[in-house]
mmCIF entry with sequence, helices, sheets and N, C-alpha, C, O atoms, coordinates in Angstrom:
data_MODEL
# 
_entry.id   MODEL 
# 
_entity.id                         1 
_entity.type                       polymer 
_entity.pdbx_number_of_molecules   1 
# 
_entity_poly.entity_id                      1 
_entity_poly.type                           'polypeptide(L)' 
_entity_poly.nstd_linkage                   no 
_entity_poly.nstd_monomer                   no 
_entity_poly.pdbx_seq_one_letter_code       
;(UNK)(UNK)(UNK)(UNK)(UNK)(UNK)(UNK)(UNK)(UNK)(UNK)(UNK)(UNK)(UNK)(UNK)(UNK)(UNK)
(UNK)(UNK)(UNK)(UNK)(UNK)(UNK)(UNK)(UNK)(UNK)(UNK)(UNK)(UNK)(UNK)(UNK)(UNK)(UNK)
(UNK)(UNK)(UNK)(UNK)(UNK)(UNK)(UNK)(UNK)(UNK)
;
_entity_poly.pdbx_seq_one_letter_code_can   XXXXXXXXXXXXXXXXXXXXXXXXXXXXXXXXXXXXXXXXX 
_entity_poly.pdbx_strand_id                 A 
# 
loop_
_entity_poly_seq.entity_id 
_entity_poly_seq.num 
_entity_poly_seq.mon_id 
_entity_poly_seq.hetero 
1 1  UNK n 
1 2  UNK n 
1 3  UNK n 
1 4  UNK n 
1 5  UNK n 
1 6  UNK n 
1 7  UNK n 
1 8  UNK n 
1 9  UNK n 
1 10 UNK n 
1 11 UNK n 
1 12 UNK n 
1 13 UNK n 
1 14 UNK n 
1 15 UNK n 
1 16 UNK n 
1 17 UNK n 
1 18 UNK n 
1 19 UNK n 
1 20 UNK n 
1 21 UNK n 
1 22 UNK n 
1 23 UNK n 
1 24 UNK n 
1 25 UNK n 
1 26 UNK n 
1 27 UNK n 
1 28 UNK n 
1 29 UNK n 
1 30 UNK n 
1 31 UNK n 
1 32 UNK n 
1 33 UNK n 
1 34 UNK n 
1 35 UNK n 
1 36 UNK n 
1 37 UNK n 
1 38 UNK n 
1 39 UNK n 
1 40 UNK n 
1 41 UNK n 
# 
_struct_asym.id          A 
_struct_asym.entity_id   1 
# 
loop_
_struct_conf.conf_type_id 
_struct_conf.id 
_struct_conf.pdbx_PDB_helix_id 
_struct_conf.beg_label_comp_id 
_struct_conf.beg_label_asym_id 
_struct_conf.beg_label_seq_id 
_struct_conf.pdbx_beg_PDB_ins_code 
_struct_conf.end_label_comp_id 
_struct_conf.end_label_asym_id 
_struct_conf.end_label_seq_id 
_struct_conf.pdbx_end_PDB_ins_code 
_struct_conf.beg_auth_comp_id 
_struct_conf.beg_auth_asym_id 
_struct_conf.beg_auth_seq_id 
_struct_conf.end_auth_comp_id 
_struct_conf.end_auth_asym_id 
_struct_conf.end_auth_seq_id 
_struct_conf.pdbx_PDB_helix_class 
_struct_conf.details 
_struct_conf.pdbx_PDB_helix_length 
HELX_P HELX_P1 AA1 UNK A 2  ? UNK A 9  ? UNK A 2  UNK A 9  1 ? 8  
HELX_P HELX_P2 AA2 UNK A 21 ? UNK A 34 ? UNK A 21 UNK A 34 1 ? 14 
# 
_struct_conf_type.id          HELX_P 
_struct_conf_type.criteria    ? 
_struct_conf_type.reference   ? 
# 
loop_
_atom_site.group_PDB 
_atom_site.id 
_atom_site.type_symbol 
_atom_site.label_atom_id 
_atom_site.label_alt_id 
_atom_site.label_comp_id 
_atom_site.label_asym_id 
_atom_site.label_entity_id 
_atom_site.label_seq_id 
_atom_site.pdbx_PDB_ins_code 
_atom_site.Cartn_x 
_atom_site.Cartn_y 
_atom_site.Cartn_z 
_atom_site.occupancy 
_atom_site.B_iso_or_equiv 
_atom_site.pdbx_formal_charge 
_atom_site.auth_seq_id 
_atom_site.auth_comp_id 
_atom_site.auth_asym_id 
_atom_site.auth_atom_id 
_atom_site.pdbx_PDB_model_num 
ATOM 1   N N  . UNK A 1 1  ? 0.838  -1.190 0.000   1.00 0.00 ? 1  UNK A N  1 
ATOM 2   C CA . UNK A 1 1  ? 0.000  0.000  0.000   1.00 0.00 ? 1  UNK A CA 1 
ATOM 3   C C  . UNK A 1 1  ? 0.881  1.251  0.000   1.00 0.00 ? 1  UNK A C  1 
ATOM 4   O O  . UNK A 1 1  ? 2.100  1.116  0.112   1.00 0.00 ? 1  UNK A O  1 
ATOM 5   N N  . UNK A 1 2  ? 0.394  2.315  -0.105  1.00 0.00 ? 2  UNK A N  1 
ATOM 6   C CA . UNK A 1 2  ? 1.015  3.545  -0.052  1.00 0.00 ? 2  UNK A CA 1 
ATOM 7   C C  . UNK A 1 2  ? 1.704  3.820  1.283   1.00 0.00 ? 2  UNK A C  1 
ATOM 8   O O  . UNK A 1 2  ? 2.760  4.450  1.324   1.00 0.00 ? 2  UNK A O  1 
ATOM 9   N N  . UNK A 1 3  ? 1.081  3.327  2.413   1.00 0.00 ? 3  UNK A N  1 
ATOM 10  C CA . UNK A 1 3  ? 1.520  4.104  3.561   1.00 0.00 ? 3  UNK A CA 1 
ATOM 11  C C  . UNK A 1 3  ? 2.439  3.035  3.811   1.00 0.00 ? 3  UNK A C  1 
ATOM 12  O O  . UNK A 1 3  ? 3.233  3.404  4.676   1.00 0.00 ? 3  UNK A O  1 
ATOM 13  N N  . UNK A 1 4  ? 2.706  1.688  3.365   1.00 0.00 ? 4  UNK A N  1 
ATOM 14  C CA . UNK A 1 4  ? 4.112  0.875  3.366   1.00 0.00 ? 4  UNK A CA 1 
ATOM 15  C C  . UNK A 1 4  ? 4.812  1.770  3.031   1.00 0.00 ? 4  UNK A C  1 
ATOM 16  O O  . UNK A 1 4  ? 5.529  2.399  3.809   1.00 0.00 ? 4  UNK A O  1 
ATOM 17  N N  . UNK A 1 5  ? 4.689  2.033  1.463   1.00 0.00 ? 5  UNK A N  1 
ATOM 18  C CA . UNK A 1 5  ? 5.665  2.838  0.571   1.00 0.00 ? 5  UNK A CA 1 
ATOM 19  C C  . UNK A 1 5  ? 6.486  4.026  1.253   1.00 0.00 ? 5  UNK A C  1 
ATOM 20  O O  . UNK A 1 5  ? 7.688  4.199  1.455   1.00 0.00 ? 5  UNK A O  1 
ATOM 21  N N  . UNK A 1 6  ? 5.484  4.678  1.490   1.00 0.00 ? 6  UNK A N  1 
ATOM 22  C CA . UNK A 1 6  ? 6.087  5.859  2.491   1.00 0.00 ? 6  UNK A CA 1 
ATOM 23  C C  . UNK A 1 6  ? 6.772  5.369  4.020   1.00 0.00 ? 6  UNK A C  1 
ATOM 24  O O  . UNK A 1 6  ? 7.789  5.941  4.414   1.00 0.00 ? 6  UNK A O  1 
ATOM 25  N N  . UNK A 1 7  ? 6.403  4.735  4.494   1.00 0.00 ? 7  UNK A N  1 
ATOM 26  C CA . UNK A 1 7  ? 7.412  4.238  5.961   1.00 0.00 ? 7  UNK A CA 1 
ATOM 27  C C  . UNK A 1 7  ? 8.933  3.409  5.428   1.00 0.00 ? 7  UNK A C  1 
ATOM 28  O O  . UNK A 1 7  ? 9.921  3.392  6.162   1.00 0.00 ? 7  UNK A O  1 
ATOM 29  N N  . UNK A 1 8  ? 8.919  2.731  4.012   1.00 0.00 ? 8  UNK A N  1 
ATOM 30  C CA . UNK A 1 8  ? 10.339 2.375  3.189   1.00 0.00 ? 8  UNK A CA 1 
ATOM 31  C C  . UNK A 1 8  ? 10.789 3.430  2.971   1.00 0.00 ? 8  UNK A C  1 
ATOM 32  O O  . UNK A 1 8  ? 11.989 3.693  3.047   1.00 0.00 ? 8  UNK A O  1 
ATOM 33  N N  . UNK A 1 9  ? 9.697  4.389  2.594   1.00 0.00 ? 9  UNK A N  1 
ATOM 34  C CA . UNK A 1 9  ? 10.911 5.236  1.740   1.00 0.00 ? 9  UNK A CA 1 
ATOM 35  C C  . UNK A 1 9  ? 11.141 6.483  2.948   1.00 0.00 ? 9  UNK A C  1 
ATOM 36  O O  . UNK A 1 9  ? 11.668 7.458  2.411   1.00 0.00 ? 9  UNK A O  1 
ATOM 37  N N  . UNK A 1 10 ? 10.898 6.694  4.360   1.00 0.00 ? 10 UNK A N  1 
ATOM 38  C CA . UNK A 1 10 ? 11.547 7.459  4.888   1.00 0.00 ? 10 UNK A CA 1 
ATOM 39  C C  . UNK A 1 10 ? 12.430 6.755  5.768   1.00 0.00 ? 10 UNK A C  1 
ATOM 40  O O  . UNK A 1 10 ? 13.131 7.404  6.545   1.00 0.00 ? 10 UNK A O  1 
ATOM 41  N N  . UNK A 1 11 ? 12.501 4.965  5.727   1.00 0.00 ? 11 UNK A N  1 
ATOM 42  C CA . UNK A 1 11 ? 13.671 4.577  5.863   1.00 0.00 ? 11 UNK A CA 1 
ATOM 43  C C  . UNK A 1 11 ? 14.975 4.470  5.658   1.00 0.00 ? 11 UNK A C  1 
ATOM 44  O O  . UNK A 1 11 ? 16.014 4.319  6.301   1.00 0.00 ? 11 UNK A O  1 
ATOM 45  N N  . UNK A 1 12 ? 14.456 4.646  4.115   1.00 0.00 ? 12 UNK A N  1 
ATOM 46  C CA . UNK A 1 12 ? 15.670 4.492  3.450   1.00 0.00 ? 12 UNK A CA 1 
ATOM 47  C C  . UNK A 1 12 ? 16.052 6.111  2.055   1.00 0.00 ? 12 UNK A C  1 
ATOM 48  O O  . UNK A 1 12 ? 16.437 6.168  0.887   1.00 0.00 ? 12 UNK A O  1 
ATOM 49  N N  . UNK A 1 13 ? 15.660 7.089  3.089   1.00 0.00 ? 13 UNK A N  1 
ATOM 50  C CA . UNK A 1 13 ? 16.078 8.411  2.597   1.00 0.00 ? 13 UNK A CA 1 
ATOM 51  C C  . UNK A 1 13 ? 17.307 8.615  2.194   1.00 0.00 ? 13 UNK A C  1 
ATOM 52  O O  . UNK A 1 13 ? 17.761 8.783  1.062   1.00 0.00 ? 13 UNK A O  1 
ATOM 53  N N  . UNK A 1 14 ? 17.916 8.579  3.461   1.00 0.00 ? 14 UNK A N  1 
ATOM 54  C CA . UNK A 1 14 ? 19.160 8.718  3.769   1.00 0.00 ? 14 UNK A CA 1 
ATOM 55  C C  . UNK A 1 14 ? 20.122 7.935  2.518   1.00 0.00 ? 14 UNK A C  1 
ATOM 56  O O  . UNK A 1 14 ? 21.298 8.299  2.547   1.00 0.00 ? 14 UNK A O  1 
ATOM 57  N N  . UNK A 1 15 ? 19.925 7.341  1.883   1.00 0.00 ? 15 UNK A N  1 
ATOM 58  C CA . UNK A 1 15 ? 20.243 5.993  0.811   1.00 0.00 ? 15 UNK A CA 1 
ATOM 59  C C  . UNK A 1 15 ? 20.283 6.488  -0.430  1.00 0.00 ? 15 UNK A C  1 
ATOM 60  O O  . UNK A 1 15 ? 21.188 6.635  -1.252  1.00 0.00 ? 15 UNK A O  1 
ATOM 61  N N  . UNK A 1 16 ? 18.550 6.834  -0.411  1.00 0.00 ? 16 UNK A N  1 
ATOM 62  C CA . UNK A 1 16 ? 18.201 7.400  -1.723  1.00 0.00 ? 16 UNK A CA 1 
ATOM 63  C C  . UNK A 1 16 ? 18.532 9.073  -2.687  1.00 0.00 ? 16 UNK A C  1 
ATOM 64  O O  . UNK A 1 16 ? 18.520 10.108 -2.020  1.00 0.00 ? 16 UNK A O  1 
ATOM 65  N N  . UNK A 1 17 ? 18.747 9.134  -3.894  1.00 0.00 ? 17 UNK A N  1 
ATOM 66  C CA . UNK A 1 17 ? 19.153 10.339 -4.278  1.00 0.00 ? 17 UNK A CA 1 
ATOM 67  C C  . UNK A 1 17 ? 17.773 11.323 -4.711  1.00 0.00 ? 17 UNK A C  1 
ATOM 68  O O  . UNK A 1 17 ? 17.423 11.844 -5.770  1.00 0.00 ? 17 UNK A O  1 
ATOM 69  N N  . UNK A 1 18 ? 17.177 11.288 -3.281  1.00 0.00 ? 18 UNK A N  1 
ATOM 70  C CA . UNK A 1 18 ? 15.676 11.831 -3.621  1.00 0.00 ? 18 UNK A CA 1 
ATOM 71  C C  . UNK A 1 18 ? 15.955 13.478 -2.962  1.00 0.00 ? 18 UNK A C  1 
ATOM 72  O O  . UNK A 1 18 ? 17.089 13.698 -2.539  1.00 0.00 ? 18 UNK A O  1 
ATOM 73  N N  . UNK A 1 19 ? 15.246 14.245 -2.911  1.00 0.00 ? 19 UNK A N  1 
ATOM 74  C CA . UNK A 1 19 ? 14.906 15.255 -1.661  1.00 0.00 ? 19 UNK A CA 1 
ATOM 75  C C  . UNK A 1 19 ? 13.714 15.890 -0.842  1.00 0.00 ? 19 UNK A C  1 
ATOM 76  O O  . UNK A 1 19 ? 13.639 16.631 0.139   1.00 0.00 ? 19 UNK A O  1 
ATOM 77  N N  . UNK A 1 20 ? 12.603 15.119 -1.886  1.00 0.00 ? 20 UNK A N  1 
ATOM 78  C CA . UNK A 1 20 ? 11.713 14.705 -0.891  1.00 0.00 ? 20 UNK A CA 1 
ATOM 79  C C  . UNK A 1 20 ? 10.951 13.395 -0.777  1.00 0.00 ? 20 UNK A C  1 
ATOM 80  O O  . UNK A 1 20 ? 11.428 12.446 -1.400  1.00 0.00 ? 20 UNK A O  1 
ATOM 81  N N  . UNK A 1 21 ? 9.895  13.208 -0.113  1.00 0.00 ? 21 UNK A N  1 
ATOM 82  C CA . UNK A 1 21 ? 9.496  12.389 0.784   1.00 0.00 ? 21 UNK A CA 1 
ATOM 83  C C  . UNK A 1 21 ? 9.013  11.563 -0.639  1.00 0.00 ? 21 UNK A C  1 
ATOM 84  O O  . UNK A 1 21 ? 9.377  10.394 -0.765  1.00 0.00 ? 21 UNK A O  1 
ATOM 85  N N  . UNK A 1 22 ? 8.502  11.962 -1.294  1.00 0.00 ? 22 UNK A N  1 
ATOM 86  C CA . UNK A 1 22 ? 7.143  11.338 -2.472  1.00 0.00 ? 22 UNK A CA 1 
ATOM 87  C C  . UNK A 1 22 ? 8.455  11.122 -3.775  1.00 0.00 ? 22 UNK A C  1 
ATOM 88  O O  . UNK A 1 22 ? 8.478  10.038 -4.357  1.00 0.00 ? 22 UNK A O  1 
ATOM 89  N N  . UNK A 1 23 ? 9.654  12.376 -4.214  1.00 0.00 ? 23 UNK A N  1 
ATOM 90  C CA . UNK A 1 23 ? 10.077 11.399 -4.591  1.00 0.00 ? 23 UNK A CA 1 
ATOM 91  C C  . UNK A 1 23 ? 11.040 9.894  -4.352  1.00 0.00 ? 23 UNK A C  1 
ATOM 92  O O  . UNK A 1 23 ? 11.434 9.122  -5.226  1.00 0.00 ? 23 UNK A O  1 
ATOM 93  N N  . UNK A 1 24 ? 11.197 9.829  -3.187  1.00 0.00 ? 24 UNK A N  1 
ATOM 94  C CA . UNK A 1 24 ? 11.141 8.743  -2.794  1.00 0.00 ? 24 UNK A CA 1 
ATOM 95  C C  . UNK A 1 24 ? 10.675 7.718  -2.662  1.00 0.00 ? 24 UNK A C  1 
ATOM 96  O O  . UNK A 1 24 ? 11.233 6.624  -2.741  1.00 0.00 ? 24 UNK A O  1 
ATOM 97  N N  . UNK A 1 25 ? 9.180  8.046  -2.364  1.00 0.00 ? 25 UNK A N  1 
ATOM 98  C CA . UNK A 1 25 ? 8.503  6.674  -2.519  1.00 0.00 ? 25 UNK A CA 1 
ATOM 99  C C  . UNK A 1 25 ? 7.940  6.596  -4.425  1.00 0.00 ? 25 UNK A C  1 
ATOM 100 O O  . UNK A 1 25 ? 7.343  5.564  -4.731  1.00 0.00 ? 25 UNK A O  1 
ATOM 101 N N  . UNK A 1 26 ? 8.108  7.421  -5.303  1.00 0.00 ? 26 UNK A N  1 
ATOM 102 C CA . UNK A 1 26 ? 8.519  7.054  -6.556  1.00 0.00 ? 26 UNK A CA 1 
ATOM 103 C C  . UNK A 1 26 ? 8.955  5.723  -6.905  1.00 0.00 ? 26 UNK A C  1 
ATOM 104 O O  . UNK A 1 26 ? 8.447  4.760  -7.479  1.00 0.00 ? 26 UNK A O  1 
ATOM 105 N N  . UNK A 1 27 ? 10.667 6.131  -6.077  1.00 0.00 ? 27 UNK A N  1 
ATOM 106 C CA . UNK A 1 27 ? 11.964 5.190  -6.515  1.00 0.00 ? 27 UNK A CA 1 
ATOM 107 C C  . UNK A 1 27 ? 11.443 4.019  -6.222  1.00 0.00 ? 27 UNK A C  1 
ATOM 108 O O  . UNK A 1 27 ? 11.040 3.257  -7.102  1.00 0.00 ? 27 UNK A O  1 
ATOM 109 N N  . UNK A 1 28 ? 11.382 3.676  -4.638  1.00 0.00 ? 28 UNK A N  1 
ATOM 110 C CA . UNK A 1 28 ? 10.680 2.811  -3.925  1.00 0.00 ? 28 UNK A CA 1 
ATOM 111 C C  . UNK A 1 28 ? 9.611  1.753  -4.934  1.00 0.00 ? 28 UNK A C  1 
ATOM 112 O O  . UNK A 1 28 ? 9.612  0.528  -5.048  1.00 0.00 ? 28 UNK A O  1 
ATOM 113 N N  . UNK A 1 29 ? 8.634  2.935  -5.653  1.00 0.00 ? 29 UNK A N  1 
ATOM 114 C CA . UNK A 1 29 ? 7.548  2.269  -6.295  1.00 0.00 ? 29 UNK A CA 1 
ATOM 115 C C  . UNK A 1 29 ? 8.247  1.895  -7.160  1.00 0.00 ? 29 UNK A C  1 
ATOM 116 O O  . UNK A 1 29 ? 8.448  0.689  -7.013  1.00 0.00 ? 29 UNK A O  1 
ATOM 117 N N  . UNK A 1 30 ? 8.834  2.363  -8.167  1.00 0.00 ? 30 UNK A N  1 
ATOM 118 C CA . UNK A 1 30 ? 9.637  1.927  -9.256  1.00 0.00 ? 30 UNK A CA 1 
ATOM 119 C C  . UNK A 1 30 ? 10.685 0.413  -8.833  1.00 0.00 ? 30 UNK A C  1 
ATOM 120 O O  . UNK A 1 30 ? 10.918 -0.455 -9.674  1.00 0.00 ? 30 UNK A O  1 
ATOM 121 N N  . UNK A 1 31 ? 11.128 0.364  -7.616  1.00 0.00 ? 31 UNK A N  1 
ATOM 122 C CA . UNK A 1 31 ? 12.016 -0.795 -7.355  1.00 0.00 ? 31 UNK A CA 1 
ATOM 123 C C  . UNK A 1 31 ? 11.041 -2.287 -7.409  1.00 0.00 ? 31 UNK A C  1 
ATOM 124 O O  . UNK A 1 31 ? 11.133 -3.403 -7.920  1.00 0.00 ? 31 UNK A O  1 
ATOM 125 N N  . UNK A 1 32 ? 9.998  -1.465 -6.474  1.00 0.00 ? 32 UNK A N  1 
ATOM 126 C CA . UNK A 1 32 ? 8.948  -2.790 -6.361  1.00 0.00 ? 32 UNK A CA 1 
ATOM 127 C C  . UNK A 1 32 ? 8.289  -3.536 -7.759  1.00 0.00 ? 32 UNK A C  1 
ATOM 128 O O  . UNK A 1 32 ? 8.146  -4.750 -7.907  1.00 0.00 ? 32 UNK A O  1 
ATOM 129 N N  . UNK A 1 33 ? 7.877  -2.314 -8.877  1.00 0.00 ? 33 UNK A N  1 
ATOM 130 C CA . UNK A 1 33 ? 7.616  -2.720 -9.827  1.00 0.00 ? 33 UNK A CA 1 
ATOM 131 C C  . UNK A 1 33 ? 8.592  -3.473 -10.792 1.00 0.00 ? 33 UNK A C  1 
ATOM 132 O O  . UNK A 1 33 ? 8.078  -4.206 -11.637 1.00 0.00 ? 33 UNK A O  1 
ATOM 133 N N  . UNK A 1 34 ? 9.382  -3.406 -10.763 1.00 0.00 ? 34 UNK A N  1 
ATOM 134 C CA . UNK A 1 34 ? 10.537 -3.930 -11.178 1.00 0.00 ? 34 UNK A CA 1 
ATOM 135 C C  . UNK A 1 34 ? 10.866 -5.369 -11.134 1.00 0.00 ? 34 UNK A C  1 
ATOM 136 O O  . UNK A 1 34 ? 11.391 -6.112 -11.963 1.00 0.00 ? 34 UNK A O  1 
ATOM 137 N N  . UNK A 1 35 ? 10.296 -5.607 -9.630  1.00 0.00 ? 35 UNK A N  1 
ATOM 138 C CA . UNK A 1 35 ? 10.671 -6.744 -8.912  1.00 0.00 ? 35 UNK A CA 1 
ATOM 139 C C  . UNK A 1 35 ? 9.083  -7.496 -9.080  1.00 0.00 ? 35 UNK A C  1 
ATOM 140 O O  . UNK A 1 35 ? 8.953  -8.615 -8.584  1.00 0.00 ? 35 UNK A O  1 
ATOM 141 N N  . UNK A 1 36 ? 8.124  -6.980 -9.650  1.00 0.00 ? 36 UNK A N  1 
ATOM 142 C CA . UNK A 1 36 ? 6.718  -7.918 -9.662  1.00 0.00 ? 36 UNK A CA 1 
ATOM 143 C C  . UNK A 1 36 ? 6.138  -7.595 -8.982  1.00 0.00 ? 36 UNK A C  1 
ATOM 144 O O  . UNK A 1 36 ? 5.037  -8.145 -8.982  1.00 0.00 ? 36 UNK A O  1 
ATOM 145 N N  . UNK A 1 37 ? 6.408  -6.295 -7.693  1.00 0.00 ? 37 UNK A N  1 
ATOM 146 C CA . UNK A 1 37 ? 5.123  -6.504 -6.593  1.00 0.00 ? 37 UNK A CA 1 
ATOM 147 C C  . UNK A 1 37 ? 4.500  -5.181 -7.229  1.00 0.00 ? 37 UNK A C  1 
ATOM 148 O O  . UNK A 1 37 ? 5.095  -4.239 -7.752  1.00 0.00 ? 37 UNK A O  1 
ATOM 149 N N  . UNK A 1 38 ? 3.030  -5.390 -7.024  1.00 0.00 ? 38 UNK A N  1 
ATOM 150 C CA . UNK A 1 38 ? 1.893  -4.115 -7.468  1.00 0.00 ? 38 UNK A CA 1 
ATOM 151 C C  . UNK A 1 38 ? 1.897  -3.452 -6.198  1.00 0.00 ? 38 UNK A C  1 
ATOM 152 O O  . UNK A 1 38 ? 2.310  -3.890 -5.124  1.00 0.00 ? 38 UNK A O  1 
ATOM 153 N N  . UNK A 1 39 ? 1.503  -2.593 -6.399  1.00 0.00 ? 39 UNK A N  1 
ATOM 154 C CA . UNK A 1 39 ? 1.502  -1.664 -5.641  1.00 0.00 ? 39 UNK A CA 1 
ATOM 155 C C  . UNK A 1 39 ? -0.119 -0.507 -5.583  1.00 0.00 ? 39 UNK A C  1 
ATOM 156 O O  . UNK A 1 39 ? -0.258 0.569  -6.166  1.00 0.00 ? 39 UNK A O  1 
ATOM 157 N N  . UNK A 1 40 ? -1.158 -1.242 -4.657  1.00 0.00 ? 40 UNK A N  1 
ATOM 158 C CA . UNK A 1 40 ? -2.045 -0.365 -4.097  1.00 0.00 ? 40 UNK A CA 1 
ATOM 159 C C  . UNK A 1 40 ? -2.814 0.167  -3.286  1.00 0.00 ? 40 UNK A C  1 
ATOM 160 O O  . UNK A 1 40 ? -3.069 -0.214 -2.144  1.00 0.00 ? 40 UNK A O  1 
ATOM 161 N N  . UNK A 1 41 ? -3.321 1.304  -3.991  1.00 0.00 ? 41 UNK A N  1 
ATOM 162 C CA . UNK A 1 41 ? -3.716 2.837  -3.348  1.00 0.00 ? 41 UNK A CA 1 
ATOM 163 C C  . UNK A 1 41 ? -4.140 2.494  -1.699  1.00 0.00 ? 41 UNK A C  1 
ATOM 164 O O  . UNK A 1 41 ? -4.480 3.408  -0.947  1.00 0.00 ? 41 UNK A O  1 
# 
């Protein structure tokens, strides 16, 4: 779900070459899709 997405992706900020919160969970979404998992609302 989204609010997974967002608790990964302010885990792993610090990691990511984002600067904010959403595009982060972008990347996040983009990794998951990548990997087969859907991702929803």
């Amino acid at each position: 779900t989204k609010e997974q997405i967002k608790d990964i992706a302010q885990r792993k900020m610090k990691d990511l070459n984002s600067d904010t919160i959403e595009q982060a969970m972008k990347v996040i979404e983009g990794t998951a899709r990548s990997m087969g998992i859907t991702v929803e609302e």
